[in-house]
C-alpha positions as CSV (number, residue, x, y, z in Angstrom):
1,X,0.0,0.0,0.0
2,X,1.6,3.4,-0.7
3,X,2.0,5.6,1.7
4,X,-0.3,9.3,1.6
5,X,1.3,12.0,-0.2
6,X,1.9,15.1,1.6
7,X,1.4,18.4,-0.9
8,X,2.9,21.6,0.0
9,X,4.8,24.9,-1.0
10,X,8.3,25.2,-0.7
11,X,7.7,27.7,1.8
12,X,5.2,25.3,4.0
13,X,7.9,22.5,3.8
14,X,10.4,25.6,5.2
15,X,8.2,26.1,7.5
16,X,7.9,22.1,9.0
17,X,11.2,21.5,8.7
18,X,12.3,24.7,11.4
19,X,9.2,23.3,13.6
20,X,11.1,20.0,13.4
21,X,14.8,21.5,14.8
22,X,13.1,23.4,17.0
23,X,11.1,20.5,18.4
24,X,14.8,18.3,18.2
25,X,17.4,21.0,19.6
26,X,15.4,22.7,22.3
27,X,12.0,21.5,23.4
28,X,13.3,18.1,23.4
29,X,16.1,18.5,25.6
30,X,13.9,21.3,28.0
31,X,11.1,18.2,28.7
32,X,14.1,15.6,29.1
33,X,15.6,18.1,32.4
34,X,12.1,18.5,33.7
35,X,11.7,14.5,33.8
36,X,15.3,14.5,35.4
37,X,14.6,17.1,37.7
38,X,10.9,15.7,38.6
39,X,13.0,12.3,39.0
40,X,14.5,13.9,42.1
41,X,11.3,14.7,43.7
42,X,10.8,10.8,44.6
43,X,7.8,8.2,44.3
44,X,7.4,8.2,40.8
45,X,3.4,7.3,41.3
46,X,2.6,10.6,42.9
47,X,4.4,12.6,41.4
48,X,2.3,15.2,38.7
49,X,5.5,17.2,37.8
50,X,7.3,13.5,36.9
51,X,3.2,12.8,35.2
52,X,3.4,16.4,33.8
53,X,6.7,15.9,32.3
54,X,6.0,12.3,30.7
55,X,3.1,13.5,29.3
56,X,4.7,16.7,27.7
57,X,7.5,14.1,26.2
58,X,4.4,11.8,24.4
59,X,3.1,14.6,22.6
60,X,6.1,16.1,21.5
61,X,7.6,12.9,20.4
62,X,4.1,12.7,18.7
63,X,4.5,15.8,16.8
64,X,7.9,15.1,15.6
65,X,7.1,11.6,14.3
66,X,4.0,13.3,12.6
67,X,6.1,16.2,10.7
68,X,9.1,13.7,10.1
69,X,6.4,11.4,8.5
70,X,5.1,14.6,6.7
71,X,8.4,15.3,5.1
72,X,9.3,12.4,4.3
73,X,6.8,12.0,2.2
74,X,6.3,15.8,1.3
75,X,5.5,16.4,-2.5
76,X,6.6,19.9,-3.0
77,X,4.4,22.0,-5.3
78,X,6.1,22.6,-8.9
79,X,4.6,24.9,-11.1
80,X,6.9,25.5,-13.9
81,X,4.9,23.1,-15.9
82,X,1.2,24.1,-15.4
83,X,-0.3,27.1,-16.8
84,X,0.1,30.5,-15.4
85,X,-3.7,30.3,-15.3
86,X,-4.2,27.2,-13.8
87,X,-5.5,27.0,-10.7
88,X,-2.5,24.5,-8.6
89,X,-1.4,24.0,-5.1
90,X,1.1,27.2,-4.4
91,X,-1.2,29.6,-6.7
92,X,-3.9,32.0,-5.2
93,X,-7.2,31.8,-6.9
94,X,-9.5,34.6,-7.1
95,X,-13.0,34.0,-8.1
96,X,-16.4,35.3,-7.7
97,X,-19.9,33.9,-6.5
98,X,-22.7,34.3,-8.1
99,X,-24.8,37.3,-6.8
100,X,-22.0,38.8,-4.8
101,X,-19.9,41.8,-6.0
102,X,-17.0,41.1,-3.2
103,X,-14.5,38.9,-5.0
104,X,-12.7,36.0,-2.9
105,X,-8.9,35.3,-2.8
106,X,-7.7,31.9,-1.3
107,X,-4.1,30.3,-2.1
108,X,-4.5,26.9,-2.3
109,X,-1.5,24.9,0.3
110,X,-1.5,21.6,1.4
111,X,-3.5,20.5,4.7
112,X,-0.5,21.0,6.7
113,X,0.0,24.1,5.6
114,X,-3.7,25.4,5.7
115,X,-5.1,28.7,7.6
116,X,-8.5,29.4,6.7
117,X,-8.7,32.5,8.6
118,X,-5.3,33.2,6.3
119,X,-6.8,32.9,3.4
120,X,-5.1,29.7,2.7
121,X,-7.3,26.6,2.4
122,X,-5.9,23.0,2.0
123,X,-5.9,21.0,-1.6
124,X,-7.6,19.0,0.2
125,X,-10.9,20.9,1.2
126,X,-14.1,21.3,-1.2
127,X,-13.6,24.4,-2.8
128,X,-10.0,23.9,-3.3
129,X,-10.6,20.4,-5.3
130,X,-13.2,21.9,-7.3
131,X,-10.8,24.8,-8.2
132,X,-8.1,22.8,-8.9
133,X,-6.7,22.3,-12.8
134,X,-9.3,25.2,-14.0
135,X,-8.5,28.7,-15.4
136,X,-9.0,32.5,-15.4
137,X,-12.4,32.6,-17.1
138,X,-13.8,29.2,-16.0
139,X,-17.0,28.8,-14.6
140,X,-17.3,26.0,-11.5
141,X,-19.5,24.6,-9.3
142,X,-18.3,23.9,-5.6
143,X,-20.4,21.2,-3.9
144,X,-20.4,22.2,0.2
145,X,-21.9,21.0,3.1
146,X,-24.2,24.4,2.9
147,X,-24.9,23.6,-0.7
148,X,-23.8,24.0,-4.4
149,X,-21.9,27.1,-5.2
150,X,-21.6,28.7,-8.6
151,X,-18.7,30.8,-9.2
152,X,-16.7,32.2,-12.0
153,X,-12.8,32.2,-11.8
154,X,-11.4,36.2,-12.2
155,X,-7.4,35.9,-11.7
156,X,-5.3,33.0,-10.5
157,X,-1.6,34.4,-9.6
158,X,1.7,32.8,-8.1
């Protein structure tokens, strides 16, 4: 079975890879000295800094297995190939609903990577997969959970 693919910018893979020394060279070695240091405070099974501690260690061990997974299976967006037009993981879409005047701008990351509140929704997500491969000019139809939306494609940019 092949392992999930992990689409994102160059920038988002930037981005996971500092997270992942940071995680390594100095959170790692902070939680290690406060199980060593909660070591000293005796019994071990009433102990809630020792508890604390080991609990801290499981979910940062967590994270960096999740990110090393991530990278190492990373797919870092190229578009050198695809059209400047084309809507593409790494490329911000505009496009406008119809009946509204306000256009909407998203750039299209991968789910790691994503920050809706940003403006930057993962390849992943509804509106993002029914954007994705179409041009300036192209009319679509985005199937949501609140229903279908109809919207017409006005700029797609690097």
């Amino acid at each position: 079975m092949a392992e999930k693919e992990y689409q994102m910018t160059a920038a988002g893979k930037a981005k996971l890879e500092a997270e992942l020394e940071d995680l390594k060279m100095n959170q790692r070695p902070k939680v290690i000295e406060r199980i060593k240091v909660a070591r000293g405070f005796g019994d071990l099974s009433e102990n809630s800094e020792y508890t604390s501690a080991k609990n801290e260690q499981s979910l940062l061990e967590g994270r960096i297995a999740d990110i090393e997974n991530q990278l190492h299976y990373a797919v870092v967006a190229d578009n050198s190939t695809t059209d400047p037009d084309e809507v593409a993981v790494g490329k911000t879409v505009t496009f406008l609903e119809d009946g509204e005047s306000d256009p909407e701008d998203y750039t299209i990351v991968g789910a790691a990577e994503s920050d809706p509140f940003a403006g930057k929704i993962s390849n992943d997500s509804p509106i993002a997969k029914a954007l994705m491969g179409k041009h300036t000019g192209d009319k679509v139809t985005i199937k949501t959970p609140g229903g279908d939306m109809n919207v017409k494609i006005t700029e797609v940019k690097e």
